[in-house]
BADREN-518501 format. One record per residue: x negated, y, z negated of N, C-alpha, C in turn; residue in one letter; residue number from 1. Coordinates in steps of 0.1 Angstrom, whole numbers, plus 2048, in hexadecimal, padded with zeros to 3 digits. Each point is the difference from the previous one (the first is absolute). Layout:
% BADREN-518501
   n.east   n.north   n.up   ca.east   ca.north   ca.up   c.east   c.north   c.up   type   seq
        X         Y      Z         X          Y       Z        X         Y      Z      a   NUM
...
***
This chain:
% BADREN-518501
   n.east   n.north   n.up   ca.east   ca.north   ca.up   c.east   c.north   c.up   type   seq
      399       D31    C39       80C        7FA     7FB      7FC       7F9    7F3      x     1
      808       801    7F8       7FD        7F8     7F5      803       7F4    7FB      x     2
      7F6       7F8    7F9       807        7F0     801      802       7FB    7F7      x     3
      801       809    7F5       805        7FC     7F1      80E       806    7FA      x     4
      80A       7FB    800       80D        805     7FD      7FE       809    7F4      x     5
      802       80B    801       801        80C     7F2      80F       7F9    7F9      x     6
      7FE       804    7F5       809        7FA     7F2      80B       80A    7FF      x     7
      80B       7FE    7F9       80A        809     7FF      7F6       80B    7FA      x     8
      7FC       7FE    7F9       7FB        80D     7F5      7F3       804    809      x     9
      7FA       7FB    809       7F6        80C     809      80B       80A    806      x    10
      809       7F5    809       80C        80A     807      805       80D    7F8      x    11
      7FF       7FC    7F2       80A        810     7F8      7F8       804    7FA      x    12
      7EE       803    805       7FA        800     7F7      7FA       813    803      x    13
      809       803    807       801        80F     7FD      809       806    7F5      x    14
      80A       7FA    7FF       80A        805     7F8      7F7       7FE    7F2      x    15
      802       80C    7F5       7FA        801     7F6      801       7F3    7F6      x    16
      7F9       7FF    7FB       801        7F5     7F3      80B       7FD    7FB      x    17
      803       808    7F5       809        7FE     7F8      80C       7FD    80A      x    18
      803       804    80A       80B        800     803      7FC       7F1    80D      x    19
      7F6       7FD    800       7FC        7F7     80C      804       7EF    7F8      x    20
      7F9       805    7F5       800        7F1     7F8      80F       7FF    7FC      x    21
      80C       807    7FB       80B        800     7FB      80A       7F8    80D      x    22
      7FB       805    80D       806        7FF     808      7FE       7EE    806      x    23
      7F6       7FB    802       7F8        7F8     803      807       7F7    7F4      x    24
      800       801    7F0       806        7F5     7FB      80B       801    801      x    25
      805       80B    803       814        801     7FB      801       7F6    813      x    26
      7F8       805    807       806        7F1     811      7FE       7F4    7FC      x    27
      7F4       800    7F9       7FC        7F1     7F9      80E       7FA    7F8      x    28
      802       805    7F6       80C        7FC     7F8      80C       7FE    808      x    29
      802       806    808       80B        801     806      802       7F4    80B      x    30
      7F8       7FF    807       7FD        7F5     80B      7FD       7EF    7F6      x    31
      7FC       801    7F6       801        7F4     7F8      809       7FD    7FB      x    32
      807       80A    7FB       810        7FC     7FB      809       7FB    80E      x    33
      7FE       803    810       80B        801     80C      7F8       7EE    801      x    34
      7F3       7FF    802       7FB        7F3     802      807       7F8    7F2      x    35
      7FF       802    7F3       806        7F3     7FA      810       803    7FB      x    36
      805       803    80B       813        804     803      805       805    7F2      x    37
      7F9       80B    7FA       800        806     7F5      80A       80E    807      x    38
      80E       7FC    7FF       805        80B     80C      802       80F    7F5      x    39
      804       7FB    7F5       806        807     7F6      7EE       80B    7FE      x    40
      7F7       7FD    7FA       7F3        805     7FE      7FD       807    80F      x    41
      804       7FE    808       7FB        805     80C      803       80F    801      x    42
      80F       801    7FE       806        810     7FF      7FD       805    7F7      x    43
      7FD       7FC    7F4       7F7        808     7F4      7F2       802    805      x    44
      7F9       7FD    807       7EE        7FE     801      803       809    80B      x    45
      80A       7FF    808       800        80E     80F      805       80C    7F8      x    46
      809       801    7F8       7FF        80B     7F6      7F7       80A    7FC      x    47
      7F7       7FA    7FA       7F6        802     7F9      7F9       803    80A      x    48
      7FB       7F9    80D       7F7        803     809      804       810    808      x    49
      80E       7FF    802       808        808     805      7FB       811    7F6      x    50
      7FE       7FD    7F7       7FF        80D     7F4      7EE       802    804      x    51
      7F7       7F3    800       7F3        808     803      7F9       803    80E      x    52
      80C       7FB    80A       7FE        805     80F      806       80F    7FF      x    53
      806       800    7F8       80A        810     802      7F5       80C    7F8      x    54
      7F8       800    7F7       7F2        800     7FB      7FA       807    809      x    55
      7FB       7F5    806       7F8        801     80C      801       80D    809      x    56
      80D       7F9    802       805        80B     80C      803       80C    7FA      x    57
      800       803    7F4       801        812     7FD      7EF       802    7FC      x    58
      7F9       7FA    7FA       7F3        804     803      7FC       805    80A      x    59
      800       7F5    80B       7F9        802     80D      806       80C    809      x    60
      80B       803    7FC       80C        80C     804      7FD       80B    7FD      x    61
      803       800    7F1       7FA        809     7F8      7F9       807    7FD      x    62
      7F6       7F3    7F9       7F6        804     7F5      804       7FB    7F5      x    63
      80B       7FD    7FA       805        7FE     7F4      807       7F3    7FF      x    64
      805       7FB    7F4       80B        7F8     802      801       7FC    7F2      x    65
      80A       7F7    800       805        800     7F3      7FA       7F4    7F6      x    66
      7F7       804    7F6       7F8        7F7     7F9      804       7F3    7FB      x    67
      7F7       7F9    804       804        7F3     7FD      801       7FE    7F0      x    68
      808       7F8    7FF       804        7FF     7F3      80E       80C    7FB      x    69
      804       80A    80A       807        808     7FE      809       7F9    808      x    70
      816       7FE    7FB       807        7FE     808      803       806    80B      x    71
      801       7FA    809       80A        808     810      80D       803    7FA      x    72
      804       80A    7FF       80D        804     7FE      80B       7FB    807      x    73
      7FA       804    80B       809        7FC     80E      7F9       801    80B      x    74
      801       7EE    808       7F5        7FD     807      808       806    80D      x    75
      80E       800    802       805        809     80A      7FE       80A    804      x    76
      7FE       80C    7F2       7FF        80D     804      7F0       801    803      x    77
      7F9       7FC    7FB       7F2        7FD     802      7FD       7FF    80D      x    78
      806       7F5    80D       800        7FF     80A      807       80D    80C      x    79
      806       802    7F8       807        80E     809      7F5       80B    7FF      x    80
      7FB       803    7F3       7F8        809     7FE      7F4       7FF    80F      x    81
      7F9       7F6    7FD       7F6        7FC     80B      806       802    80E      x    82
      80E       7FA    804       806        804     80C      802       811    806      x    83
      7FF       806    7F5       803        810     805      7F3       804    800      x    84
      7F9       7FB    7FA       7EA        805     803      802       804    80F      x    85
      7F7       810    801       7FD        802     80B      7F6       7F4    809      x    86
      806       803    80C       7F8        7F6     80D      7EF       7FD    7FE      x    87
      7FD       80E    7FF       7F0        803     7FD      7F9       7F4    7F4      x    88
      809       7FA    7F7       802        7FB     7F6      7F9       7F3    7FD      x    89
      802       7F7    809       7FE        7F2     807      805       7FB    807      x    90
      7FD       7F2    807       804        7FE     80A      80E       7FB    7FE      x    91
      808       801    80B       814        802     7FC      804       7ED    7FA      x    92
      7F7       7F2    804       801        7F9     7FA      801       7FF    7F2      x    93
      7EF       808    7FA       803        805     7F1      808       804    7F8      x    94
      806       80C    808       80A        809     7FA      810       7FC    802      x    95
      7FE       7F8    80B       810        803     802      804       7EF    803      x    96
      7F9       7F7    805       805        7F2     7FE      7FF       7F7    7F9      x    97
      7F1       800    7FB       7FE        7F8     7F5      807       805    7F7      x    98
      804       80B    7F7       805        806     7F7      810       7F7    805      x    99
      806       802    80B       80C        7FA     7FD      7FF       7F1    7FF      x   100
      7F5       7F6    803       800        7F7     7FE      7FF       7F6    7F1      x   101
      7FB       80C    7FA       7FA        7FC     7F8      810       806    7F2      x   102
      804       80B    807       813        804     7F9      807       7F2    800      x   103
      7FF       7FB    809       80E        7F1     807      7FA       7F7    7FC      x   104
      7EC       7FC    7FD       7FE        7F7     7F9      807       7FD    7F1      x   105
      7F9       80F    7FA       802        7FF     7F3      80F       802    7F9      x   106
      80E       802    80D       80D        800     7FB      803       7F1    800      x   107
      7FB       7FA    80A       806        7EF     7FE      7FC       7F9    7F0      x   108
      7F4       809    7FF       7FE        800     7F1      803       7FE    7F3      x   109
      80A       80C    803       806        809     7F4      813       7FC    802      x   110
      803       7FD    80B       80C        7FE     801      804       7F0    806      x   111
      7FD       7FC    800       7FB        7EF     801      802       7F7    7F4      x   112
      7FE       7F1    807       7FF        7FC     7F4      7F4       7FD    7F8      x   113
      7F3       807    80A       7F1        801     7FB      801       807    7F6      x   114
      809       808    7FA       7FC        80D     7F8      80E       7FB    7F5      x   115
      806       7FD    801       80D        7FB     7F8      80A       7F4    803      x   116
      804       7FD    7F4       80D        7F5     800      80A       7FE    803      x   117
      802       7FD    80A       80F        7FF     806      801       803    810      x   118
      80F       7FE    804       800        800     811      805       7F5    804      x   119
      809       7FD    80A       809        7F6     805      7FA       7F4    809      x   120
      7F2       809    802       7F6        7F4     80D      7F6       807    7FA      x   121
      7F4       7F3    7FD       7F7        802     7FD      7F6       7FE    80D      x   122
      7FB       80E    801       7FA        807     80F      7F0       801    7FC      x   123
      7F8       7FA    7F2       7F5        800     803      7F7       7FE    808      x   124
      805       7F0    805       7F4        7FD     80B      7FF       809    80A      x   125
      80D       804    805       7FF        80D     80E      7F7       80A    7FE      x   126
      805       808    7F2       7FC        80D     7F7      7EF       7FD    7FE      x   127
      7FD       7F6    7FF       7F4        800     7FB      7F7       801    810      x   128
      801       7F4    80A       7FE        800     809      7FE       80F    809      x   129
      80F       809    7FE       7FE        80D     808      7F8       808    7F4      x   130
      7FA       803    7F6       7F4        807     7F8      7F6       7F9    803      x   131
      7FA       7F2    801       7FA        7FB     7FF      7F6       807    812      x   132
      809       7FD    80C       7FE        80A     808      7FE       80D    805      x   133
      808       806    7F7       7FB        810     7FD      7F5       805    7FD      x   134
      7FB       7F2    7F6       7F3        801     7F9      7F5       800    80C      x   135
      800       7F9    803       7F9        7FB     80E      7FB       80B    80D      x   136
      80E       804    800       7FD        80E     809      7FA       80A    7F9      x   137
      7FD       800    7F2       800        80F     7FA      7F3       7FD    7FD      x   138
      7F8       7F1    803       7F4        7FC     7FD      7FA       803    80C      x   139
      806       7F9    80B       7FB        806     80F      7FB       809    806      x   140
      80B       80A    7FA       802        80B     806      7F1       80B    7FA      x   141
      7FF       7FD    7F3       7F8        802     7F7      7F1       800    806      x   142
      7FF       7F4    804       7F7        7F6     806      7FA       80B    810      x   143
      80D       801    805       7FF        807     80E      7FC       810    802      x   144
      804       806    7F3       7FC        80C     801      7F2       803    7F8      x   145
      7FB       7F8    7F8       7F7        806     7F7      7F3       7F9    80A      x   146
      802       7F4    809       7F5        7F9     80B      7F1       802    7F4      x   147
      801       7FC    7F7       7F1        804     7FC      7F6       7F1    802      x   148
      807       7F6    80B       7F6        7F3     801      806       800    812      x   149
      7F7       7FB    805       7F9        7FE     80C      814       7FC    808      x   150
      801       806    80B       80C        801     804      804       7F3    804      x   151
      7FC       7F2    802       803        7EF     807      802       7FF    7F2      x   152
      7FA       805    7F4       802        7F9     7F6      80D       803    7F4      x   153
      803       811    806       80C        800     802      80C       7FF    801      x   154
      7FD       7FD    809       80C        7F7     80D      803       7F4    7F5      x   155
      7F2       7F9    801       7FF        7F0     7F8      80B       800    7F5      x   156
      7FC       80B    7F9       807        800     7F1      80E       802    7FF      x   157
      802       80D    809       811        802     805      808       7F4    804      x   158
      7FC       7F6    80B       804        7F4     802      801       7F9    7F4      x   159
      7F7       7FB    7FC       802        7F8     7F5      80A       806    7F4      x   160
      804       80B    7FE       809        803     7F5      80D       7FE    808      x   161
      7FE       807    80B       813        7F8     80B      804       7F7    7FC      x   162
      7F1       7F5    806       808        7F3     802      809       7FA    7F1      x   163
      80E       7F9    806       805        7FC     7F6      7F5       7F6    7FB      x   164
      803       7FB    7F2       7FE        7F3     7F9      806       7F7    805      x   165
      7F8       7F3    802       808        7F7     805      803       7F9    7F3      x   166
      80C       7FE    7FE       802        7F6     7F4      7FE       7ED    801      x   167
      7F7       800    7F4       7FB        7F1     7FB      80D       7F9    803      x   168
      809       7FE    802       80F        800     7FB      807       7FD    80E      x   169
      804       7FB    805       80A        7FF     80C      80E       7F9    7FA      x   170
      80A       809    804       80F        7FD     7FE      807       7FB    80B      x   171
      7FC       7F1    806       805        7FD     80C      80F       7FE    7FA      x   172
      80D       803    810       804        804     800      808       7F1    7FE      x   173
      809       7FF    7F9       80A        7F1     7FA      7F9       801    7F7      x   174
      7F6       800    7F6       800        801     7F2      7F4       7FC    7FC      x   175
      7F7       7FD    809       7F3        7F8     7FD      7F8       810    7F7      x   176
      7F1       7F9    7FD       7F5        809     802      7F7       7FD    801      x   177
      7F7       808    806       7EE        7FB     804      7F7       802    7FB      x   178
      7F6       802    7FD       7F6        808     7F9      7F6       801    810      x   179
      7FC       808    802       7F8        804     80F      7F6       801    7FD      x   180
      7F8       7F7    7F7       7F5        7FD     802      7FA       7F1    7F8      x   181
      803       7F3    80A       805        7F6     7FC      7EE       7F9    7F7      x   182
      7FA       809    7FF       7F0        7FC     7FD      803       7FF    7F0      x   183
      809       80A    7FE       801        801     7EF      802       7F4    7FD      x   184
      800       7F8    7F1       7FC        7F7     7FD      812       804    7F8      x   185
      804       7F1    801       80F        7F7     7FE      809       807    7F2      x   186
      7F9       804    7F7       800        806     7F6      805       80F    7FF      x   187
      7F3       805    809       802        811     800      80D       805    80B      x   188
      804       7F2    80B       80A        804     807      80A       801    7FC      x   189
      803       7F7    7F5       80C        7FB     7F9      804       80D    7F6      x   190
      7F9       804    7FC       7FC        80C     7F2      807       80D    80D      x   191
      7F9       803    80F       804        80E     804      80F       7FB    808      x   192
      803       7F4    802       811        7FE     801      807       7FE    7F7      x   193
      7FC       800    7F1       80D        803     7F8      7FA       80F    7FE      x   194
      7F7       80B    802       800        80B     7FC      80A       809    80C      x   195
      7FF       7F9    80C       809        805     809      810       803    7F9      x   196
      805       7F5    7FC       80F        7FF     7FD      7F9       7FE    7F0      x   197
      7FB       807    7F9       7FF        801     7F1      809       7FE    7F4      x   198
      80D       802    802       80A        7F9     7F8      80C       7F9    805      x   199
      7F5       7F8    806       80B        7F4     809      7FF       7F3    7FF      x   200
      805       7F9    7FB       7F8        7EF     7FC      7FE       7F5    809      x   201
      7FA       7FE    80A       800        7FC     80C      7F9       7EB    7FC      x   202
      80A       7FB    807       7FD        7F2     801      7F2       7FE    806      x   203
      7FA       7F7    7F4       7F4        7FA     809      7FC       7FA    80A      x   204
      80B       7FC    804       801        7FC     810      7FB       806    808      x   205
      809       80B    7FF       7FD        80B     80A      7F3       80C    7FA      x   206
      7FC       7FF    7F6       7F3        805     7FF      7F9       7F4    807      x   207
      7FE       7F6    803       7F5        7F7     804      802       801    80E      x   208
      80C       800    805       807        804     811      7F8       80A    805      x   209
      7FF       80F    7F6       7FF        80E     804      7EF       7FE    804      x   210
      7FA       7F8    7F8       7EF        805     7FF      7FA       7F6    806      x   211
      806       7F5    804       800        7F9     80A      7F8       7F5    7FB      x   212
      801       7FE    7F5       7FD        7F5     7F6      802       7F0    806      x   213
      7F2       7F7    804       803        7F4     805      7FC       7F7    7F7      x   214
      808       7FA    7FC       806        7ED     7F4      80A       802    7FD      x   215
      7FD       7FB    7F3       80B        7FF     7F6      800       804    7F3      x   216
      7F0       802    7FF       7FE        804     7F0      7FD       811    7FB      x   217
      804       806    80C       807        812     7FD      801       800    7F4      x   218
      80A       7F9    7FB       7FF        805     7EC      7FD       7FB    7FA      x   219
      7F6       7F8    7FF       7F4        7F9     7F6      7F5       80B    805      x   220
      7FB       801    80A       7F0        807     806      805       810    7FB      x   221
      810       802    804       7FD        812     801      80A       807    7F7      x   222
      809       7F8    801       80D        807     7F6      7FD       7FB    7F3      x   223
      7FF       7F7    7F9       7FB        7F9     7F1      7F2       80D    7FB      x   224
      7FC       800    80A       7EC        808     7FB      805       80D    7FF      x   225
      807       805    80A       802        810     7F7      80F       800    7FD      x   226
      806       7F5    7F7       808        803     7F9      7FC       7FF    7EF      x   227
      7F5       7F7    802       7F7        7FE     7F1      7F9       80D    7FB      x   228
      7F7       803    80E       7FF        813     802      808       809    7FA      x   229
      80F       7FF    7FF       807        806     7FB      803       80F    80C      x   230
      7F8       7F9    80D       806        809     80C      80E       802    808      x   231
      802       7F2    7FF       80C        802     801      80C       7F5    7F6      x   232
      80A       801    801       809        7F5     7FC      80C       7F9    804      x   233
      7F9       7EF    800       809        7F8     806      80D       7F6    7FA      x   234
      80B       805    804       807        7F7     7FB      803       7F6    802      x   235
      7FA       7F2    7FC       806        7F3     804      810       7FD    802      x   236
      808       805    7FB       80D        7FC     803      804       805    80E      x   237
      7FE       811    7FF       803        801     80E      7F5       802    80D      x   238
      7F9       7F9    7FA       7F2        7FD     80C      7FC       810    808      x   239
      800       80A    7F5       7FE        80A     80A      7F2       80A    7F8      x   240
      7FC       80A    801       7F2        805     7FC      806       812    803      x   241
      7FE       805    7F6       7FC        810     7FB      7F5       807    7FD      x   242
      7FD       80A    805       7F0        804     7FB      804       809    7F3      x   243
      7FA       7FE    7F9       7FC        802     7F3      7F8       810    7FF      x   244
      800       808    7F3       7F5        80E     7FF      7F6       7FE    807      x   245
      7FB       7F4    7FB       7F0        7FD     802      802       7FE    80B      x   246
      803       7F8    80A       801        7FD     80D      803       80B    809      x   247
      805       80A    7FF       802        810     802      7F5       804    804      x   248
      7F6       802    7F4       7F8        803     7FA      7F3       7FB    807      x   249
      803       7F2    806       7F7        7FA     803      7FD       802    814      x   250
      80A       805    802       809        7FD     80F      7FE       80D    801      x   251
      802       809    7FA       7FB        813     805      7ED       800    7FE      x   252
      7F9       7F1    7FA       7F5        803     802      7F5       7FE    80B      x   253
      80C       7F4    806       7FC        7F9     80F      801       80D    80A      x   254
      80C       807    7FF       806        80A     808      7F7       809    7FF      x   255
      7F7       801    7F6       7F3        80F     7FF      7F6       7F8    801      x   256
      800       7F5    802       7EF        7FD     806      800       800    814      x   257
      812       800    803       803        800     80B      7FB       811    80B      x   258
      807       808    7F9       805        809     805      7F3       80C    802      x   259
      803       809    80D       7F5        805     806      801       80D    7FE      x   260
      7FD       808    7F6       805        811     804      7EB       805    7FE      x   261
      809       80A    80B       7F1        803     802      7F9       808    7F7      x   262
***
């Protein structure tokens, strides 16, 4: 048995290069955008991933596939193509499911408001969420058929892409919020609950309520220092605090020193 967890990239480390590394950053990019609620970049980055998994799958089908750097004309017909491959062809996940998963990824895409402006409800967070899991299975599955690392470690790796993310971020239910991992320091908590509600100007009160802030000097110690920072900004009249670019900026950096992909 083995006692060293194999890495995403031992796990796909049959699948050829060119097409191993493309794939491996386009989940990277993708999973960093869903972790810093980049919902809009998510359906562009599954896009794109969606075009060099479909690659893949006509190589490995084939023999051939359509050169990188050359457009997909049509990632639909492309997928159908692979669905009519005789049986003998590959295995019918290859041919015939992943291909449609990877059709309904890349339409939420294209027809969305990932892909364009406009629409009566803005259905990102869902849209991105259902690609962001597509992704996941089409990594899995990947994972499952090519077995080229020790089978527990397998397993290991498949689990770990399931499990959801647990978000830094709790939206208890009357209005509060938490940060769920109370060790962060007073500062960095305050920075990922205004990134939660991002264009929302929330009373300092209740930033010092949410993080569980004990005195009285919450905005001298933590709201004053990174408003001088220019992380966020406080308005004294209406006693309330906004995160700022930088604060964005600063708050999607906590969120990547957080986050585990394998």
């Amino acid at each position: 048995m083995s006692t060293t967890p194999s890495t995403l990239d031992d796990a796909l480390s049959a699948i050829p290069a060119p097409f191993q590394a493309r794939i491996l950053a386009g989940y990277r990019d993708l999973k960093s955008a869903w972790t810093e609620r980049q919902f809009d970049t998510c359906g562009i980055r599954a896009g794109k991933l969606c075009e060099t998994l479909l690659r893949y799958l006509q190589h490995e089908l084939t023999g051939t596939s359509t050169p990188f750097g050359t457009k997909i004309q049509n990632l639909t017909d492309e997928c159908l193509k692979l669905e009519k491959l005789p049986a003998g062809s590959g295995h019918e996940s290859l041919r015939v499911v992943m291909p449609r998963a990877l059709n309904f990824a890349y339409t939420l895409r294209n027809k969305r408001d990932a892909g364009h402006i406009g629409g009566d409800v803005d259905a990102n967070e869902i849209d991105a969420a259902t690609a962001v899991r597509l992704m996941d299975w089409c990594l899995s599955e990947l994972i499952r058929l090519t077995l080229s690392v020790p089978l527990e470690d397998a397993q290991a790796l498949l689990d770990a892409i399931a499990e959801r993310e647990i978000a830094l971020v709790w939206a208890v239910p009357g209005g509060k919020r938490r940060v769920l991992d109370p060790t962060l320091a007073k500062a960095d908590q305050t920075l990922l609950v205004l990134y939660h509600d991002i264009d929302t100007a929330i009373p300092v009160e209740d930033l010092a309520d949410w993080i569980g802030y004990k005195g009285h000097n919450f905005k001298s110690r933590v709201v004053v220092p990174l408003h001088d920072k220019r992380l966020i900004e406080f308005d004294e009249d209406t006693r309330t605090v906004i995160l700022s670019p930088k604060g964005k900026a600063a708050a999607e950096a906590i969120i990547r020193s957080r986050k585990k992909v394998p």
